[in-house]
Each structure stands twice: as structure tokens, then as C-alpha cells.
C-alpha positions as CSV (number, residue, x, y, z in Angstrom):
1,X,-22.7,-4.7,48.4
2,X,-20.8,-7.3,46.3
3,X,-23.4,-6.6,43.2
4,X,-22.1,-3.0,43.5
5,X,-18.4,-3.6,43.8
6,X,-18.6,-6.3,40.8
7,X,-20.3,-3.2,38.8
8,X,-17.5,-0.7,39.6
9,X,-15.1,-3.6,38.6
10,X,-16.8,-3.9,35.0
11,X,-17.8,-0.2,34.1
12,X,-13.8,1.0,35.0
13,X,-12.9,-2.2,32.5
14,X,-15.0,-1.5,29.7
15,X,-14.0,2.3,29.6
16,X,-10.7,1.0,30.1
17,X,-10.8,-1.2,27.2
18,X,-12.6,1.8,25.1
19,X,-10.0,4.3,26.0
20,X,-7.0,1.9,24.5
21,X,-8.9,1.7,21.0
22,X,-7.6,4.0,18.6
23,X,-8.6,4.5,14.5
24,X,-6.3,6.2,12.1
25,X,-7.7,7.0,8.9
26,X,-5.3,7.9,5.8
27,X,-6.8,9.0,3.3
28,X,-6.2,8.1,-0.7
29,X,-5.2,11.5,-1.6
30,X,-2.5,11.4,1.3
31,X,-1.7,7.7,0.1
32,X,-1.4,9.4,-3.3
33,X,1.6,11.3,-2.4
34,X,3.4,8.7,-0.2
35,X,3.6,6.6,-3.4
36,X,4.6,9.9,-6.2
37,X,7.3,10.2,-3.9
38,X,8.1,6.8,-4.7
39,X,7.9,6.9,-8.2
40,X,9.7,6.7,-11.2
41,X,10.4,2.8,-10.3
42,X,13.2,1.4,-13.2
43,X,14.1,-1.8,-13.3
44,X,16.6,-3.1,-16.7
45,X,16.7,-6.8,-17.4
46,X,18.1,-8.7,-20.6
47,X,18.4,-4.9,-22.2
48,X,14.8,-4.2,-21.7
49,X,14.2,-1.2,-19.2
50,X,10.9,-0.5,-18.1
51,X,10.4,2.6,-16.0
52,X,7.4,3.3,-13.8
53,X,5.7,7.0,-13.3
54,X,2.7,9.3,-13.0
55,X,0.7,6.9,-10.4
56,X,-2.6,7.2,-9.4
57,X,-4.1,5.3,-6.3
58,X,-7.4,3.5,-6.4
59,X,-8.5,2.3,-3.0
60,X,-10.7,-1.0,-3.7
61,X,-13.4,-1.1,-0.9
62,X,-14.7,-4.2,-2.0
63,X,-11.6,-6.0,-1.5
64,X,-9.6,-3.9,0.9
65,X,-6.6,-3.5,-1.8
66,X,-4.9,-1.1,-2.9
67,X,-5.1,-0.5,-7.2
68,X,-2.4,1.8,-9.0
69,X,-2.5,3.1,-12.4
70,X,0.9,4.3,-13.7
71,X,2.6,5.5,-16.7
72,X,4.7,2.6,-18.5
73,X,7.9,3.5,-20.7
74,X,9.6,0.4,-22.3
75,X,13.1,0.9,-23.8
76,X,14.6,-2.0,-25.5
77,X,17.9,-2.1,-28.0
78,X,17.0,-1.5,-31.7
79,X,14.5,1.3,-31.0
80,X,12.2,-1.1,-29.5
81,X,10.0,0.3,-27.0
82,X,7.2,2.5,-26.5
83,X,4.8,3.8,-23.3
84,X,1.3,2.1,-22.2
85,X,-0.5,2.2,-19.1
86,X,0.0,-0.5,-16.5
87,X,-2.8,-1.1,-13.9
88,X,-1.9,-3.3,-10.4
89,X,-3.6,-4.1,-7.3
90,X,-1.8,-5.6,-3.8
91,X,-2.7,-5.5,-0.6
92,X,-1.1,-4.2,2.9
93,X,1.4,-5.5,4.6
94,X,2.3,-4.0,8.3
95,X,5.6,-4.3,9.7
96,X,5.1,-3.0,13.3
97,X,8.9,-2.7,14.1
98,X,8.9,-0.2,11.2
99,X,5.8,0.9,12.3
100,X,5.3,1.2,8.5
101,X,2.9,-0.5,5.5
102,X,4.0,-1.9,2.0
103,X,2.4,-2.9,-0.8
104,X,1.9,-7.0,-0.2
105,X,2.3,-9.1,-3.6
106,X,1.5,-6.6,-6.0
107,X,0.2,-8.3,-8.6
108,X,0.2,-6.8,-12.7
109,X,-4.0,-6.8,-14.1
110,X,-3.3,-5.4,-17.2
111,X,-0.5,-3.5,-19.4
112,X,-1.4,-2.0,-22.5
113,X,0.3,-0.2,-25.3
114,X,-0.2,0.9,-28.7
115,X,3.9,1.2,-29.5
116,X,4.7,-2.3,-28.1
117,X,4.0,-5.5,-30.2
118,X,1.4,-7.4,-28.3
119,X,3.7,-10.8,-28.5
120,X,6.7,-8.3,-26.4
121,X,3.9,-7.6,-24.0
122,X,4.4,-10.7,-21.9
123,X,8.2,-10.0,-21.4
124,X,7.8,-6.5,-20.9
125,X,4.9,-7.5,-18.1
126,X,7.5,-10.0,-16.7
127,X,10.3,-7.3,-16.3
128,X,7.7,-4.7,-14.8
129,X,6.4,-7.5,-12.0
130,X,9.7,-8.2,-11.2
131,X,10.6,-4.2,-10.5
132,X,7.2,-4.1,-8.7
133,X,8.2,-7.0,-6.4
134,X,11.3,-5.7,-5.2
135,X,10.8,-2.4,-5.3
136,X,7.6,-1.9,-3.2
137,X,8.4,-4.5,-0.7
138,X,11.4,-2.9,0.6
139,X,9.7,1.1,0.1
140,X,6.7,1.6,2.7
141,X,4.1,3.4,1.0
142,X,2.9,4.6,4.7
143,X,5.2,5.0,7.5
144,X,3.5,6.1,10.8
145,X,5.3,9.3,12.5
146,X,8.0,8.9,15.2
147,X,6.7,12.8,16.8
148,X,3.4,11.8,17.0
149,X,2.7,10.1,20.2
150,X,-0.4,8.0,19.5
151,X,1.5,6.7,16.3
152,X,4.2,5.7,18.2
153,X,1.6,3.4,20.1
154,X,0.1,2.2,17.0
155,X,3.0,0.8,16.1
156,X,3.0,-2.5,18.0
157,X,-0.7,-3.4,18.5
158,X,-2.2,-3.0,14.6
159,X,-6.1,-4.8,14.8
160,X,-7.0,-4.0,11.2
161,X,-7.0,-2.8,7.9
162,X,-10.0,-1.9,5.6
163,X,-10.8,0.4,2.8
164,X,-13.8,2.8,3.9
165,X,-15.2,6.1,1.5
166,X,-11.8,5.8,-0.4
167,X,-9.8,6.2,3.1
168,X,-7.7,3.1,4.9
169,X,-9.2,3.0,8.2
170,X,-6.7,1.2,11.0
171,X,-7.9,0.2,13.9
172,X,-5.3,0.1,16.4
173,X,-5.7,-1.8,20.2
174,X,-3.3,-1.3,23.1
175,X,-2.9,-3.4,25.7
């Protein structure tokens, strides 16, 4: 009798356990328009102005990060300046009293253009980290939704984060 009680005990707990595990997948095209909506991104500093636009999301599954491509447009005094192509990489950060994710330490790989002088390049890649930095850590790039009652669960018990067939899959427990 005891076996069979102890067996009740564990099978109720393990579908217990099952039934408050919950996956959310967003996928990189929905991630694409979270961040367009977030774009252009300016940022001026000692008269240069570099302004941000035209990203597109590349979900690294290798590393779990998230890359961006965008458009690069450099203005500086004296008709310096030109447009390149910037390429970044970060990965998430969840805030789970904003029940929202940002772009953690985004960090500049490359920045190329044929209008700026390659010794300008450095300055210009300073300016753009800098906007990068500030700008995406206060701008979630995926808030989860207030109506939506299993989001509002998510919010406070987060598991994990990886990068799956170009989707983030979040694995969510609650207690």
C-alpha cells in the first residue's frame, strides 16, 4: 500500500513539474522587425555623426548571439563623411521586471567603407560603439506581451536562451 501511495506521490509531481515548463520561440524574422522599429540609431560626438539604418538580423546558433548588419552614414564638418556597412554581434540580456530582452555588450566586428579614409575608420568605429552601447541597452529588442497570459508568467522565471533553426528558443519554468 505504501509502494502505491509513494507512486501516486511521484507521477502527480512529475506532471506537475512538466505542466509548469513552457518554450517560447521568436523567430528572426519577428526579431527582424522589433529591431527596424528601432532603427535609425544617431549618435554626434566631436562633430562626427554617425547614423545607424537598414538592419538585418543574423541569429548565430553556434554561439547563441545575436549578429546585425546595418547601413552606416558618417557625417563629419568639411564634407567628410561617407556610408559603409557595419556588422555587430551581442548577446541577450533579460530583465524579468520588464519582462523584456536587450541586446548585452554589443560589440562592433567590422565597419567598412569605400568614402571614409581607412585612418578615420577607427574614430568613426569609436563614435558608432558608443551609440550602440547606450542606445540598445536601454531599447528592448523583445518585450514579452502584458495581454498574453502565459507571457505574463514568463516574465519572472526565465531558464534559458538559445539560438535554434534561426529562432530564439526560451525556455521558461514556473514555480
Amino acid at each position: 500500500m505504501k509502494n502505491w501511495f509513494l507512486w501516486l506521490v511521484l507521477a502527480a509531481h512529475s506532471s506537475w513539474a512538466n505542466a509548469l515548463t513552457y518554450t517560447v520561440n521568436i523567430s528572426q524574422q519577428e526579431l527582424q522587425s522589433k529591431v527596424e522599429a528601432l532603427m535609425p540609431i544617431e549618435k554626434t560626438k566631436l562633430f562626427v555623426t554617425v547614423v545607424l539604418s537598414n538592419p538585418i538580423i543574423d541569429l548565430a546558433e553556434s554561439s547563441n548571439e545575436i549578429g546585425l548588419f546595418s547601413r552606416i552614414l558618417i557625417s563629419a564638418p568639411g564634407g567628410l563623411g561617407g556610408q559603409g556597412t557595419i556588422k555587430l554581434a551581442g548577446s541577450l540580456l533579460y530583465n524579468a521586471d520588464q519582462g523584456a530582452f536587450f541586446l548585452n555588450n554589443p560589440q562592433i566586428q567590422s565597419i567598412e567603407s569605400k568614402d571614409v579614409a581607412a585612418k578615420h575608420l577607427d574614430k568613426v568605429q569609436q563614435i558608432a560603439q558608443l551609440a550602440l552601447e547606450q542606445y540598445l541597452s536601454a531599447k528592448p529588442i523583445y518585450r514579452f506581451k502584458d495581454d498574453n497570459m502565459k507571457h505574463k508568467l514568463a516574465k519572472a522565471v526565465l531558464q534559458s536562451v538559445t539560438v535554434e533553426n534561426q529562432q530564439l528558443v526560451v525556455e521558461l519554468t514556473v514555480f
